[in-house]
C-alpha positions in Angstrom: 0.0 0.0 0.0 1.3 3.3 -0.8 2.4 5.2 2.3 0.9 8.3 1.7 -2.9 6.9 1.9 -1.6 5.0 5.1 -1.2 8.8 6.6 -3.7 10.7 5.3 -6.0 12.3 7.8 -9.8 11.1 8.3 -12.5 12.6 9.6 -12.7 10.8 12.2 -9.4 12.4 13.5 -11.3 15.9 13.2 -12.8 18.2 16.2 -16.4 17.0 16.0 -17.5 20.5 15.3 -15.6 20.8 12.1 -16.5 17.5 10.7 -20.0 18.6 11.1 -19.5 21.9 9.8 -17.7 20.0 6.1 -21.1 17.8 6.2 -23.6 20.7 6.5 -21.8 22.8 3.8 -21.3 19.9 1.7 -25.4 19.1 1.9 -25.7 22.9 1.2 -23.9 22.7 -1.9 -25.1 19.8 -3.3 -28.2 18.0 -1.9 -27.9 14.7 -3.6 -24.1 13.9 -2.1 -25.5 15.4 1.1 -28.3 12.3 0.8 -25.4 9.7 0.6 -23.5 11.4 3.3 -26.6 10.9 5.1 -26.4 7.2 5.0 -23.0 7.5 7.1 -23.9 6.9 10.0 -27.2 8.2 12.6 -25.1 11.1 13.9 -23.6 12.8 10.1 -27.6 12.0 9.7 -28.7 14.1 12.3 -26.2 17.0 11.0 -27.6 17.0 7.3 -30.8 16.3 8.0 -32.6 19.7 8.9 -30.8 21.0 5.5 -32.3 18.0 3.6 -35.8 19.1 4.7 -35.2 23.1 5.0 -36.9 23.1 1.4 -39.4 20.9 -0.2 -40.1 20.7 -3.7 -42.9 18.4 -4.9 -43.1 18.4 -8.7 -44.3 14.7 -8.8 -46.5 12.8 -7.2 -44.1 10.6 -6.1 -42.0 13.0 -4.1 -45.6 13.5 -2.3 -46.0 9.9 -1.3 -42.9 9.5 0.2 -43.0 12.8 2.1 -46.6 11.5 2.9 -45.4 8.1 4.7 -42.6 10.1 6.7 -45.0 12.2 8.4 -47.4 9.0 9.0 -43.9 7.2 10.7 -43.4 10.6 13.1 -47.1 10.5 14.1 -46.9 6.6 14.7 -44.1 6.9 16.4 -41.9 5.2 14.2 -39.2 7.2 12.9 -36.6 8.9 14.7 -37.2 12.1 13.5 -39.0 14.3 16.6 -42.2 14.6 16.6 -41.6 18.7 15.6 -39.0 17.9 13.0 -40.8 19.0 10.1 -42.4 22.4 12.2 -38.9 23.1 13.3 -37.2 22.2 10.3 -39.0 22.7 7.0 -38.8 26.7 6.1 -39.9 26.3 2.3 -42.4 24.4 0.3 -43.0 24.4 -3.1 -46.0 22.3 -4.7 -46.0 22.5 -8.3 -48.0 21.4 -12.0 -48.6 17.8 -11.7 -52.1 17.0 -12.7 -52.6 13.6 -10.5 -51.9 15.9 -7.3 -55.3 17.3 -5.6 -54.9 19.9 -2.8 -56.5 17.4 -0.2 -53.0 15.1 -1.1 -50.9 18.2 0.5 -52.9 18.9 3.3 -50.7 16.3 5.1 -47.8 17.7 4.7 -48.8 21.3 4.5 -49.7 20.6 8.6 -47.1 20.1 10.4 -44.9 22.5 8.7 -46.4 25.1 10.9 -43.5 27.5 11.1 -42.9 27.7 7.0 -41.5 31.0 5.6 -41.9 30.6 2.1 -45.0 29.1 0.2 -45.4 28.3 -3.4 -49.0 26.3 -4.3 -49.2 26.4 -8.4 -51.8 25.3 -10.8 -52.4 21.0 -10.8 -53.7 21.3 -7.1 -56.7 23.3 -6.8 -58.4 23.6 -10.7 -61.6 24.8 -9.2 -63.1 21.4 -9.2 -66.4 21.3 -7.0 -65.6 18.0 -5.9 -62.2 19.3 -3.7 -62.3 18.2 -0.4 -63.3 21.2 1.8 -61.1 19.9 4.7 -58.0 21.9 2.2 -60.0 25.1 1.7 -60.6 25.0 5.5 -57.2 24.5 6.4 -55.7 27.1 4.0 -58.3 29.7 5.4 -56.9 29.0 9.3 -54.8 30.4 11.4 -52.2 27.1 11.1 -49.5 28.6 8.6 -48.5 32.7 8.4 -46.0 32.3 5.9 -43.9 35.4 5.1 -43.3 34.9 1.2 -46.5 33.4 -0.5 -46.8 32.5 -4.3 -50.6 31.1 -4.6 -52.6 30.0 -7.4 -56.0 32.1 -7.0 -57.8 28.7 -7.5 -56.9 27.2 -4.4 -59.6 29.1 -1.9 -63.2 27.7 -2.7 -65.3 29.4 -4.9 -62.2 30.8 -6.2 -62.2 33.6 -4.0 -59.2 35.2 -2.8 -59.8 37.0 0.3 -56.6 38.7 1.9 -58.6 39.1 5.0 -57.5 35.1 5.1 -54.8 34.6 8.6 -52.2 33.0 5.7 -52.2 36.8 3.9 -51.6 38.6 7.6 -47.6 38.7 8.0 -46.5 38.5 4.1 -44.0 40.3 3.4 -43.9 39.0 -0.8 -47.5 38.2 -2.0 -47.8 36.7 -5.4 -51.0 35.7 -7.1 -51.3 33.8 -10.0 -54.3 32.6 -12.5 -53.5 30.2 -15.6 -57.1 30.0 -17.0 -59.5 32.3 -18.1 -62.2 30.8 -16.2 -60.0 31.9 -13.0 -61.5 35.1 -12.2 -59.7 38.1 -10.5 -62.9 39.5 -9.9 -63.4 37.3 -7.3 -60.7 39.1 -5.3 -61.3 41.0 -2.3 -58.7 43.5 -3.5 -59.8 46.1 -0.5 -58.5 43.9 2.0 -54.7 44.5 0.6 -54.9 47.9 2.9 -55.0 45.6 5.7 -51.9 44.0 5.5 -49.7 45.5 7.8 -46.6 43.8 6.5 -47.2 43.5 2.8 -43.9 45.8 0.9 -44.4 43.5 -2.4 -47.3 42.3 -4.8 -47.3 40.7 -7.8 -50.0 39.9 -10.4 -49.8 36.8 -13.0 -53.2 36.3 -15.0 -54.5 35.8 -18.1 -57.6 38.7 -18.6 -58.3 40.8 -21.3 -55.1 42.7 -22.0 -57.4 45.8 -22.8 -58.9 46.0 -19.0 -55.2 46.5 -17.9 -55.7 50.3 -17.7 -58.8 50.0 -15.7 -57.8 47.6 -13.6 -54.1 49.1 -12.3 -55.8 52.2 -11.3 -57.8 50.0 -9.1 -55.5 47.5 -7.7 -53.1 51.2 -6.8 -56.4 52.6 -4.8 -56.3 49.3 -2.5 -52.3 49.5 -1.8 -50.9 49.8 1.7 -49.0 52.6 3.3 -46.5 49.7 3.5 -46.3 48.3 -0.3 -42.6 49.4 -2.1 -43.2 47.0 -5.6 -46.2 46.1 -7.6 -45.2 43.7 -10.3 -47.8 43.3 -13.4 -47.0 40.3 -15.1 -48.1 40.9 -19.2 -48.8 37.6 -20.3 -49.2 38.3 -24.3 -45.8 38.7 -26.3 -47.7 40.8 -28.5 -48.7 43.8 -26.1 -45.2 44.8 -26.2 -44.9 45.8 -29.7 -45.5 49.4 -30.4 -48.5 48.5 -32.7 -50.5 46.9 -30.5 -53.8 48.4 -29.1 -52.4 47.4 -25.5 -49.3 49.4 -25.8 -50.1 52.5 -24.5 -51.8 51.9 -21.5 -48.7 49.3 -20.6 -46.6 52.5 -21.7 -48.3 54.6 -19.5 -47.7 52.0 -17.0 -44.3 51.2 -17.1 -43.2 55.2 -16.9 -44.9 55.3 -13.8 -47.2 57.5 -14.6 -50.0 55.6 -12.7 -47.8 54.7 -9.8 -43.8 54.6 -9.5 -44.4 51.6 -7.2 -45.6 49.3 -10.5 -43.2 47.1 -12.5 -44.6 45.5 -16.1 -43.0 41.6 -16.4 -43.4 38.9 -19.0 -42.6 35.4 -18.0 -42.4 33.2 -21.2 -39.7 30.4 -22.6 -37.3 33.4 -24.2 -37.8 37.2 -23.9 -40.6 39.0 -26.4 -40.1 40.8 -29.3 -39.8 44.4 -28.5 -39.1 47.3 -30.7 -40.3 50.1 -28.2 -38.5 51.0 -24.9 -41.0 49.4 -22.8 -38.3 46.8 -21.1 -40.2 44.6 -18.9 -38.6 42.4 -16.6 -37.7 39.2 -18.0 -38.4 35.4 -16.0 -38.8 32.2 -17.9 -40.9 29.9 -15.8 -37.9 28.1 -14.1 -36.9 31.0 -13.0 -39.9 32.3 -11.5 -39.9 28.8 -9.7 -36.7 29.3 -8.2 -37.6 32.9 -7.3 -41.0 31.9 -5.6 -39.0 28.8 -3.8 -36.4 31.4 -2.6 -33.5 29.6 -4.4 -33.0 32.2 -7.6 -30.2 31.6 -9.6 -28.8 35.7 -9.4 -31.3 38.3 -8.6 -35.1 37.3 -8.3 -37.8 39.0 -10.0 -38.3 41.3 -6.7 -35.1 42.6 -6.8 -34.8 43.1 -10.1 -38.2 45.3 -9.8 -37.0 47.2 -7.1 -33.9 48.0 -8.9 -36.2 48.8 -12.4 -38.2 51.7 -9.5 -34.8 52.8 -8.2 -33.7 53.5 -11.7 -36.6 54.8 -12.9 -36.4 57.0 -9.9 -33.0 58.7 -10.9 -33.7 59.1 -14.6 -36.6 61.6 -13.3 -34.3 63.4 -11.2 -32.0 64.1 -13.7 
């Protein structure tokens, strides 16, 4: 054997406290070796497990079953995770698009993460079906999670109806609100509730209406605003608006200058950026990276930022 392997160091022969410390970062950096790393032994377990479970994302309906029959173990009794591991732990959750996943499915694991931070429900969960359980509309209209970053599809309250007067709205910081059908109606809002929220600095908008209400409806979404709101993003969902010809131009124009309010952004979230030949310059997001905005995990700056640096810039160009 070559001497040189016969002396290396091992972890083992580390202070405890460091050899913890090169697990955790190593789980930070890359979740997957941190899951083999986790097979160690019970105690490098124990170290990488809260970073395992800090953020969920369920894309499949698989991921839910398996998160499903851990919590059923902890409730049992038969796991060695505490009983509070997932309320203590767990800090984001992300449920997105798969069509075999109904929002009664998530309720399990949506409960005992009572002390989440971030919260991203998408479309595939609640599609305004009649036949939802009413035990998930109950749940998301109680007091049991007060989330400070929320990215909800307007379909998951019943009857479609959004009401920020819900307990999930009252300490957001980040609100973002999303529809993917026409049927989805933002009417059914109660918009006047926004001046409620005592925390709410940012807002954002994602639905498909008639593109030709937009100047109607921003002037009313800016009457309901809090004292406390700093960033209003609109998201444009037609590539078309942007061009100079369009009908819907001017009013986005209007819109984007500020004119209406300095606090609103315009946005377009699409697979590649829109054909623009005016100087509208929305803010740019394909879909992944609106996920990995929402889950808290962007890849550089998240849409937020990048509209609060679009006001600040705005800001200076009209001081000039």
């Amino acid at each position: 054997m070559n001497p040189g392997f016969r002396d290396s160091p091992h972890l083992s022969d580390l202070p405890e406290d460091i050899c913890r410390l090169v697990f955790e970062v190593l789980a930070e950096l890359d979740q997957q070796s941190g899951r083999s790393c986790a097979l160690l032994s019970r105690k490098v377990n124990a170290w990488i497990e809260p970073i395992l479970y800090r953020t969920i994302i369920i894309e499949h309906a698989k991921q839910l079953w398996n998160l499903c029959r851990i919590v059923h173990h902890i409730d049992q009794g038969k796991s060695t995770k505490r009983p509070d591991f997932f309320g203590t732990h767990v800090k984001t959750i992300v449920v997105v698009n798969d069509d075999c996943l109904r929002g009664e499915d998530v309720r399990p694991i949506l409960k005992p993460c009572r002390n989440v931070e971030i919260l991203t429900l998408w479309h595939g969960l609640w599609a305004g079906d009649n036949r939802e359980s009413p035990e998930i509309y109950d749940f998301m209209t109680s007091p049991e999670l007060s989330p400070r970053r929320i990215s909800l599809h307007g379909t998951m309250f019943r009857n479609n109806a959004v009401h920020f007067s819900y307990p999930i709205f009252r300490n957001a910081t980040h609100v973002e609100l999303r529809w993917s059908a026409i049927r989805d109606d933002p009417e059914r809002c109660q918009w006047d509730a926004l001046r409620d929220l005592p925390c709410l600095t940012h807002l954002s908008v994602n639905c498909l209406f008639d593109m030709r209400g937009c100047g109607r409806r921003i002037p009313e979404f800016v009457n309901f605003f809090p004292i406390s709101l700093q960033v209003f993003i609109f998201w444009v969902y037609l590539p078309h608006c942007f061009s100079s010809t369009s009908p819907e131009f001017e009013g986005l124009k209007v819109i984007q200058d500020g004119n209406i309010d300095s606090r609103i952004v315009l946005a377009f979230e699409d697979a590649s950026p829109p054909t623009i030949d005016s100087d509208l310059n929305p803010i740019f997001r394909s879909y992944e990276d609106t996920l990995r905005d929402c889950a808290g995990i962007p890849v550089g700056r998240d849409f937020w930022t990048l509209a609060e640096e679009f006001i600040e810039e705005r800001h200076r160009r009209r001081e000039k």
